[in-house]
C-alpha positions, 0 to 999 in steps of 0.5 A: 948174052941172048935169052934163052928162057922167056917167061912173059907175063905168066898167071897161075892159079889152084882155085882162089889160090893165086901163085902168080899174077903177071910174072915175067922173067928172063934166063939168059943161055948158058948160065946157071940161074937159081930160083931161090924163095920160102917153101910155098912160094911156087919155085917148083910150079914155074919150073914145071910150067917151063918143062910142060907138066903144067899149063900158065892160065895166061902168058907166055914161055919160050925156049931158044926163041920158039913158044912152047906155051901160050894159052891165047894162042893154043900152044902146049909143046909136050914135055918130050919135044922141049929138048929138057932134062929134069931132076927132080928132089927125090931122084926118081929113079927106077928101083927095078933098073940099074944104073946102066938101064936107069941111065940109059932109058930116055935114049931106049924111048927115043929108040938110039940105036944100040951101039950109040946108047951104050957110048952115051950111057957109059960116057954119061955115068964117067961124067958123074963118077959112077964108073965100074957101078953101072950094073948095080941096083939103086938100093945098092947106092947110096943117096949120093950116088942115085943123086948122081943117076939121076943127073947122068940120065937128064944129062945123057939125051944131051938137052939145052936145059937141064931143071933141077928142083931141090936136087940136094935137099935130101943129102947130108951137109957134106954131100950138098956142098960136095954136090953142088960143085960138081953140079957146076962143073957139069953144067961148064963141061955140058955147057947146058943152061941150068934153072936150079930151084931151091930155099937154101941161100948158100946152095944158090950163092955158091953155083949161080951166075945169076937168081932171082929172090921170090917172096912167099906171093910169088912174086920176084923181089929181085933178081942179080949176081949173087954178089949183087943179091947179098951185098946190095939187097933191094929191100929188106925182105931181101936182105933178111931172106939172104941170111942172118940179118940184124936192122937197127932203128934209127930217127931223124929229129930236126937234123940229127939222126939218133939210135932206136929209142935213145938219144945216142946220135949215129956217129957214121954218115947219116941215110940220104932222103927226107924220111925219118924213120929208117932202119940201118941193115947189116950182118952179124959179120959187119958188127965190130964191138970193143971195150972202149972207143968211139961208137955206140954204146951197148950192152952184152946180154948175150955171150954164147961160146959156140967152138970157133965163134964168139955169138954176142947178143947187143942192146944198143937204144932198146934195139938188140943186135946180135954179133959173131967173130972168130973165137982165136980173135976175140981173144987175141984182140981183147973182144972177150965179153961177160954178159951184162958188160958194157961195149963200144959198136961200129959197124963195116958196112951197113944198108940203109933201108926205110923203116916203113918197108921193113914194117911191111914185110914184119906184118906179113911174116907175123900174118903168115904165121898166125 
């Protein structure tokens, strides 16, 4: 599949403030790709660089094989000559208009002619459910359906690529994951290439083809499907970003392997390299604990009855991990704990990552919030 998006070696920067350095990255056409990354970390700068409001202090960006901007070469194609639409996380839509001329308004600039303009606006406003609300006012919708507006009026010039930043962040949690799939289809019916920017894991796990994982630097620590970010991680900032992450230390002594500040052995297959410190990464998920058994030994500290789920905290060697499973399981396979009592640990699956890596990103975090 072609790149559509070329963004090649592009710099930033507000003052002494540096978002990017030398970022570089490509969208491929007609895929939905996630920008996905803390608050801060320049989601929305890049996406404004793509679309035109703001100009790289260096680099390059094209769309569709032609260079939009170029600071060496003089290029700045306005945003309107971009073949773009844009939605933005607070709508913007016009509370003087209604849904028909909000809609409507960037063919009225592009002066379509009448008949035209009509055909597209109403088939735009059928394509997100808004049928038979088009002569309603946006403080007559709800923040769904002016959602809903504003994506019919990025879709309705019929662009190549549709940005959207944060779009469902101002919704309820029914309406987000209601949202979030039509938004999916829309881009499969328009069959439009779509750069959706946000800080929600699951939004971008649910409708990306592909994404990229920004640190708080601005900097791309990875980029894949979202089975391949989820399950095979690149490092732990990654693999913590993507969820509840519990990591567990581990030292090599001679040939032996042996669990956080104990001397239990790890009894599963030791980390491959010559490193002697590591941390064995895993989610909640992937944490079975029993009442006896092979394992690793374990204390409950924890044992919280959230509903559906069991949430276990586990001491394991002075290392606290923490363990959810189905409340009708638990029960039924005997996984029921008090706190204080005693438990086996295995694990599913686990990612092994080195220890000094994992210290990089705490230190960081803990700078960050000082």
């Amino acid at each position: 599949m072609e790149d559509f998006i070329r963004i090649e070696g592009v710099a930033k920067s507000y003052g002494p403030l540096q978002l990017y350095g030398s970022l570089t990255l490509s969208i491929r056409r007609g895929e939905c790709f996630t920008l996905l990354g803390p608050s801060g970390c320049g989601k929305t700068v890049l996406l404004r660089l793509i679309a035109g409001f703001e100009l790289p202090d260096a680099g390059r960006i094209s769309i569709g094989g032609a260079v939009v901007s170029d600071p060496a070469a003089g290029v700045n194609l306005a945003p309107d000559m971009r073949n773009l639409g844009m939605v933005f996380q607070d709508y913007a839509v016009w509370p003087h208009m209604t849904v028909f001329e909000n809609v409507g308004y960037p063919l009225k600039l592009a002066k379509t002619e009448p008949k035209e303009l009509t055909e597209r606006v109403m088939e735009a406003i059928a394509v997100v459910g808004m049928r038979g609300l088009e002569k309603r006012l946006p403080s007559e919708l709800s923040g769904g359906q002016q959602q809903r507006v504003a994506l019919a009026r990025a879709l309705v010039p019929k662009p190549s690529l549709l940005l959207l930043d944060e779009p469902l962040t101002n919704l309820d949690a029914n309406l987000r994951e209601e949202m979030r799939f039509e938004i999916k289809e829309l881009q499969r019916k328009f069959n439009a290439t779509v750069l959706y920017v946000t800080h929600d894991q699951e939004v971008a796990l649910a409708i990306s083809d592909r994404l990229a994982v920004m640190d708080g630097k601005g900097r791309i620590r990875q980029t894949g499907t979202p089975w391949e970010i989820f399950e095979r991680s690149a490092d732990p900032f990654v693999f913590n970003f993507m969820g509840i992450a519990n990591f567990l230390s581990v030292k090599r002594e001679g040939e032996e392997y042996f669990v956080g500040s104990g001397k239990q052995p790890i009894p599963w297959e030791n980390p491959t390299g010559e490193t002697k410190e590591w941390a064995a990464a895993f989610r909640p998920s992937d944490v079975r604990i029993t009442h006896d058994g092979e394992g690793l030994k374990g204390v409950v500290r924890r044992a919280s009855f959230l509903g559906a789920m069991m949430d276990y905290l586990v001491d394991v060697g002075g290392t606290s991990l923490r363990t959810s499973i189905e409340t009708h399981e638990a029960i039924a396979g005997g996984m029921m704990f008090k706190e204080g009592e005693e438990c086996v640990v295995n694990f599913h699956d686990l990612h092994w990552f080195e220890a000094e890596k994992l210290r990089e990103i705490t230190a960081k975090e803990t700078e960050g919030r000082a």
